[in-house]
C-alpha positions as a printed NumPy array, in Angstrom:
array([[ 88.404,  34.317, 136.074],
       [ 89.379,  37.986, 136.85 ],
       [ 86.191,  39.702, 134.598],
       [ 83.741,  37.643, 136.863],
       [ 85.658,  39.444, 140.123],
       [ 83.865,  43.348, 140.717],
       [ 86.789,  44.638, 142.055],
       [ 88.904,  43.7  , 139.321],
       [ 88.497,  46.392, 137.248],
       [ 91.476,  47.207, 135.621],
       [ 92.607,  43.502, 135.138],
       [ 96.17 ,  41.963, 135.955],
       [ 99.519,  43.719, 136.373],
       [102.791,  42.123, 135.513],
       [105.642,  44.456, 136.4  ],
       [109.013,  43.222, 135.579],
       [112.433,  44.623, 134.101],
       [112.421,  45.921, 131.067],
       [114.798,  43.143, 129.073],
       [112.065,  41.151, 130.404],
       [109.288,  42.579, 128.704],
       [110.843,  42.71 , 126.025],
       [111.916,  38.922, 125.385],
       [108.283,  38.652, 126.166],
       [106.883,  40.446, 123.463],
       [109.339,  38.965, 121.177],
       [107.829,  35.577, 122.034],
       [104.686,  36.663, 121.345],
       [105.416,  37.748, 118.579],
       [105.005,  41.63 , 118.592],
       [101.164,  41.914, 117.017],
       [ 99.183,  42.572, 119.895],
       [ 96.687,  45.373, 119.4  ],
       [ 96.571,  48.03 , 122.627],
       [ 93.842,  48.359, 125.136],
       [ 92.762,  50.35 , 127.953],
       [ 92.881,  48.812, 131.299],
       [ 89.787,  46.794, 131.682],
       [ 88.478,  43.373, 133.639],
       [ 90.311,  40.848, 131.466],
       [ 93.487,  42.758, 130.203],
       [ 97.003,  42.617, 131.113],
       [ 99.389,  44.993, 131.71 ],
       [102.876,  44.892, 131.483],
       [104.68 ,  47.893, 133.693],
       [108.314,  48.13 , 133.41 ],
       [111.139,  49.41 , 135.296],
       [114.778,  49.782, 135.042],
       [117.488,  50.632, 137.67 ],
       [118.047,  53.75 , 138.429],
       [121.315,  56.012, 138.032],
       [123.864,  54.401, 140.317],
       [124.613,  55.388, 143.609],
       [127.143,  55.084, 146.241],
       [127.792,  52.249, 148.39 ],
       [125.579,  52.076, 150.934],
       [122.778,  53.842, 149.221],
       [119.071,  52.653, 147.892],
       [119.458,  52.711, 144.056],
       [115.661,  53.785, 142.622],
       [113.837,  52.11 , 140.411],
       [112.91 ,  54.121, 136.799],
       [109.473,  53.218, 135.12 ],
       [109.848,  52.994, 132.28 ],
       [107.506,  51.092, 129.313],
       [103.257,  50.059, 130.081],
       [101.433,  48.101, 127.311],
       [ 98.073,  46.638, 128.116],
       [ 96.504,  44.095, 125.838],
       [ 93.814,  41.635, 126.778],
       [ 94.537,  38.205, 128.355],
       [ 92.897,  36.496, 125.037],
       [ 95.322,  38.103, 122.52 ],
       [ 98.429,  36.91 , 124.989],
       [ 97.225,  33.219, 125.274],
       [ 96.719,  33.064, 121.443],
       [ 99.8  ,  34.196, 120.958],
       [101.921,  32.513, 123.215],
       [ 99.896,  29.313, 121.855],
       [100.613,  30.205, 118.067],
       [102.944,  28.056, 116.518],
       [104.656,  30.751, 114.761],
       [106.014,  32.073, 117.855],
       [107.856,  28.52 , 119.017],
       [111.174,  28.474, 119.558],
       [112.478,  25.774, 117.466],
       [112.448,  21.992, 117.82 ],
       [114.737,  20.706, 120.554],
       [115.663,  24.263, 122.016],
       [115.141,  22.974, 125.798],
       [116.755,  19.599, 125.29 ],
       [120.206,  21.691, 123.841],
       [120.385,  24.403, 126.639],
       [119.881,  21.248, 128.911],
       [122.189,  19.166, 127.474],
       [124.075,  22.403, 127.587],
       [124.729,  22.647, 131.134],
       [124.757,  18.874, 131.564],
       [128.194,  18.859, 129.575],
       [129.292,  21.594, 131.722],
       [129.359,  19.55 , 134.908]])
């Protein structure tokens, strides 16, 4: 949708914490080749928190790791069945907290 847009030149931007990114890329499965910020890529932009701070005070926000790939190579492999979780995953953490209660 985005490569049809003219202004979208440099394609989507996901920023997100960096444990985030990286459970992410484990899903997919850690093969995606690198690209340069084009109509039809993604980019991932992390950030961490800062040093801390005193009460009171704005902690900053570090950046730390950017990838960009395209939006084909995530969809593949977030489709792959190589990079499922295994069989029945959601129904045990469900299950999971059900038995909690």
């Amino acid at each position: 949708m985005l490569r049809r847009e003219k202004l979208c030149r440099k394609g989507m931007i996901f920023i997100c914490p960096t444990p985030v990114y990286e459970r992410i890329m484990v899903r997919l499965g850690g093969n995606l080749y690198e690209y340069e910020m084009q109509p039809g890529s993604l980019t991932f932009r992390c950030y961490d928190p800062g040093p801390a701070v005193e009460s009171g005070q704005i902690r900053a926000l570090v950046g730390g790791t950017q990838f960009t790939t395209t939006v084909d190579q995530v969809a593949t492999a977030f489709t792959a069945p190589s990079n499922l979780p295994p069989a029945g995953v959601y129904q045990s953490a469900i299950q999971a907290e059900l038995d909690r209660v």
